[in-house]
C-alpha positions as CSV (number, residue, x, y, z in Angstrom):
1,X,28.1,19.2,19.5
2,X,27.0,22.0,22.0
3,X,25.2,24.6,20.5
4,X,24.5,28.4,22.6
5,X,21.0,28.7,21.0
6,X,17.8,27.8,19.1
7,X,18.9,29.3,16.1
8,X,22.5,27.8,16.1
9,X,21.1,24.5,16.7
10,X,18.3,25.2,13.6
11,X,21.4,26.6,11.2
12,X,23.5,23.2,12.5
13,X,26.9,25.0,11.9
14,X,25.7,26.2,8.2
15,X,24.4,23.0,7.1
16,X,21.4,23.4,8.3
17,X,19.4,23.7,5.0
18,X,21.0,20.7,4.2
19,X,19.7,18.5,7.2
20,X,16.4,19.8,7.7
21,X,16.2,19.4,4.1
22,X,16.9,15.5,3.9
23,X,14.8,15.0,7.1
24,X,11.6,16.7,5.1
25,X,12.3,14.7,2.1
26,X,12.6,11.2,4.3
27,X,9.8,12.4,6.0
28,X,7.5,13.2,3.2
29,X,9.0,9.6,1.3
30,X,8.0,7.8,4.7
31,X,4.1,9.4,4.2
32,X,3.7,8.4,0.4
33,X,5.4,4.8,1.5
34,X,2.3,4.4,4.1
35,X,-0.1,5.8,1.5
36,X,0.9,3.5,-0.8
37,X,0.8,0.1,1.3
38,X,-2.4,1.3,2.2
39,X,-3.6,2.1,-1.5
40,X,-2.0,-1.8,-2.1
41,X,-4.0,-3.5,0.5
42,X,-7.1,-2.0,-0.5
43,X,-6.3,-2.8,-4.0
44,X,-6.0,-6.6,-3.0
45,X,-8.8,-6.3,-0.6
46,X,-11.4,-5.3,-3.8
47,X,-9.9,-7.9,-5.9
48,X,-10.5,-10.7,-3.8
49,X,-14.3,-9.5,-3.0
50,X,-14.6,-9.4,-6.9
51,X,-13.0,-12.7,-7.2
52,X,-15.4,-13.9,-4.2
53,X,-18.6,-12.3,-5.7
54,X,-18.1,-13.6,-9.4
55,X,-17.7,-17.0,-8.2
56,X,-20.7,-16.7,-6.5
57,X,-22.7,-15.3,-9.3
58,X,-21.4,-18.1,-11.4
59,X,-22.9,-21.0,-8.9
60,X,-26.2,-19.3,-8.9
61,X,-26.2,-18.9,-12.6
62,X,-27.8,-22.4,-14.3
63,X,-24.7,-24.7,-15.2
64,X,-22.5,-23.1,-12.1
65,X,-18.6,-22.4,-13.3
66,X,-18.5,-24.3,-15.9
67,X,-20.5,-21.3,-18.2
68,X,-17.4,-18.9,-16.9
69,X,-14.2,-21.3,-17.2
70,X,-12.2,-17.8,-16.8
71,X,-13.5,-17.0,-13.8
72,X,-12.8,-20.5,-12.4
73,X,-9.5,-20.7,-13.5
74,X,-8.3,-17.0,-11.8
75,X,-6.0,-16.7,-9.3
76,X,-5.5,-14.9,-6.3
77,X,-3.0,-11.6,-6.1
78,X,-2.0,-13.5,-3.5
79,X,-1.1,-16.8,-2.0
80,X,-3.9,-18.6,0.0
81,X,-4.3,-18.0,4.1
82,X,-1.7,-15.2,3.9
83,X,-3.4,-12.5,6.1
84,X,-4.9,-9.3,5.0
């Protein structure tokens, strides 16, 4: 499509409102997608240093894991030696 002007190309033959307005909304759906990967990895991130520092309070602590058997017996939000 060839349009004369700015404002032809902006109004997109009259659809214009509807274009512009499904580019915002998969623009603004792209943004909270990011923000929630991010929000998710962070999540994971402090459950595993949780995970890592209640194991370690549990060996320092007289009879090691075996007080906590809960704690030994969590697992991971995640499968082992996938990357973070």
């Amino acid at each position: 499509m060839i349009w004369s002007s700015a404002s032809e190309f902006w109004a997109m033959g009259g659809y214009g409102v509807y274009v512009w307005g499904s580019m915002g909304v998969s623009a603004a759906l792209l943004a909270c997608e990011v923000l929630l990967a991010r929000m998710g990895r962070q999540q994971a991130l402090d459950a595993v240093c949780e995970a890592m520092n209640a194991e370690a309070l549990d060996a320092e602590t007289p009879g090691g894991a075996a007080a906590s058997p809960a704690v030994a017996s969590r697992t991971l939000p995640f499968p082992q030696g996938a990357e973070t």
